[in-house]
N, C-alpha and C positions, 0 to 999 in steps of 0.2 A: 536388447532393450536399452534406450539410455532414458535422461532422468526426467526429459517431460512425459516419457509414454510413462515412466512408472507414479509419477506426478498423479497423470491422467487414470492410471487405475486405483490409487492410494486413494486419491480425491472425497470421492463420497464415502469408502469405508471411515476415513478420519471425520468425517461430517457427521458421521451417522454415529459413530463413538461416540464425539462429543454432545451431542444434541441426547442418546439414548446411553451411558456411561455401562447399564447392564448389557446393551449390544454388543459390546466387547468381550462379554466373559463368555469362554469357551473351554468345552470340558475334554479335549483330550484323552483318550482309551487307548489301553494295551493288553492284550487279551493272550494268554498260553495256556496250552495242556502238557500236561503232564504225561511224558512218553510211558506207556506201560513197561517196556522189556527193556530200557535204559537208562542209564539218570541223565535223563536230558527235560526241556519243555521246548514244545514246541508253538512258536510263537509266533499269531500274525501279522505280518508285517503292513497289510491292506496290498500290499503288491508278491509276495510268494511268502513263500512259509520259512521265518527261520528257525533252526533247531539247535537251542544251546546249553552246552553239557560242559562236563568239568575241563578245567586248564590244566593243561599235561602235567604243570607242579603241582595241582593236586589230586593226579593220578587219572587224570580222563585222557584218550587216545589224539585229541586232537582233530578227530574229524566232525566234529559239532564246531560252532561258537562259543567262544566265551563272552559271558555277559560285560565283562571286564573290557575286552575290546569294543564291544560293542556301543560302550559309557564313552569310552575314548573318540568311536566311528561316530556319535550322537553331535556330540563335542565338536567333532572337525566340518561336520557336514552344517552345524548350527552357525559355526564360527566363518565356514567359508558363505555361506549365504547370505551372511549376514554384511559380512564384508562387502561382498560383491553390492549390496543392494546400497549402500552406504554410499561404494564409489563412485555407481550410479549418479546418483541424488549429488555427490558433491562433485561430478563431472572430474572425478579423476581416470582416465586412462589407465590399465592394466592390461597389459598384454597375453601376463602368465603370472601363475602364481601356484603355490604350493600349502596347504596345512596340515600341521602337522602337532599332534598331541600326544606326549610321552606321558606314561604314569608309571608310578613306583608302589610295588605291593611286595607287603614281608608273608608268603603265605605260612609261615608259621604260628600267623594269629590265624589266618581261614580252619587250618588244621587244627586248631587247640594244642599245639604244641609247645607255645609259650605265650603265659598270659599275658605277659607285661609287651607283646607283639600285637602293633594296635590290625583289626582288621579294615582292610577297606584301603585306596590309597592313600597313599601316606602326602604326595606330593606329585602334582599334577604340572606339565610346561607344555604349554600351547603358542607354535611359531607357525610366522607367515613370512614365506618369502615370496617377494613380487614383483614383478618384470616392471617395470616402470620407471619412468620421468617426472614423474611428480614430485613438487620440493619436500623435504624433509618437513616443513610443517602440516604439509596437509596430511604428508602421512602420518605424522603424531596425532590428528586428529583423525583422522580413518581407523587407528587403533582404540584409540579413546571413544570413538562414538561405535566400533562394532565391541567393544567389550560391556559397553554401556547396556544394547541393545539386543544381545547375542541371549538368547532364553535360557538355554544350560549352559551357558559362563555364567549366567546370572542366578541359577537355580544352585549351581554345588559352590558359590561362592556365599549364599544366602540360605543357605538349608532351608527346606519349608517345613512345615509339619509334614509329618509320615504318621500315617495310621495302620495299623497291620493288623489285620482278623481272621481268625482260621476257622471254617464253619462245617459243617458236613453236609455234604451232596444228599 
């Protein structure tokens, strides 16, 4: 695709934003069950079923997912589309490219094993490296406008409210 076909399909949704501002709001779902004979949930993906269970540091076998990865896979997959769509539109060229999202977790706060061990990552680095010709300026702003615009860059940078409710079936 380059950036008039995406021009071309962006087009009316941006019209129809602007003109209708609720047409834009979109509710997003993620739906798991709970594995009976595991500790796992199994969740759907709307394309196969993932099934994620505990991280071998805190004592699961490793053949499930970790949701942990998964935050990270969220990340890379939000951050490279994002990009890509960016370069599009500003007619930058990329040959090849690579993302890549490291996090740091002390599972000694997952386990209750020391309070003062915060749960959750500690510290998140998100790289891109990319085959390209393009001057150092545009890439400062290919960075700049896909961190801008990247949904979970912008969601765990910005925490949103979280509601959490526990009901009986």
């Amino acid at each position: 695709m380059n950036a008039e076909e995406m021009r071309l399909i962006q087009a009316p949704l941006k019209d129809r934003y602007r003109a209708d501002p609720k047409a834009g709001l979109v509710t997003l779902r993620a739906k798991g069950a709970l594995d009976s004979a595991a500790i796992a949930c199994k969740v759907e993906t709307g394309r196969a079923l993932a099934v994620a269970g505990l991280h071998p540091a805190t004592g699961g076998s490793g053949a499930e997912l970790c949701s942990g990865d998964m935050l990270l896979e969220a990340l890379v997959a939000c951050a490279g589309v994002t990009l890509k769509a960016v370069a599009t539109s500003m007619g930058v060229t990329l040959r090849a490219g690579e993302v890549t999202a490291e996090g740091d977790l002390d599972f000694r706060g997952t386990l209750g094993v020391a309070k003062d061990a915060p749960v959750g990552f500690a510290d998140i680095r998100l790289k891109f490296e990319l085959d390209t010709d393009a001057p150092q300026d545009q890439l400062d702003t290919l960075l700049k406008l896909t961190e801008r615009y990247c949904v979970v860059l912008q969601t765990l940078r910005q925490s949103p409210k979280i509601e959490a409710k526990l009901m009986r079936a």
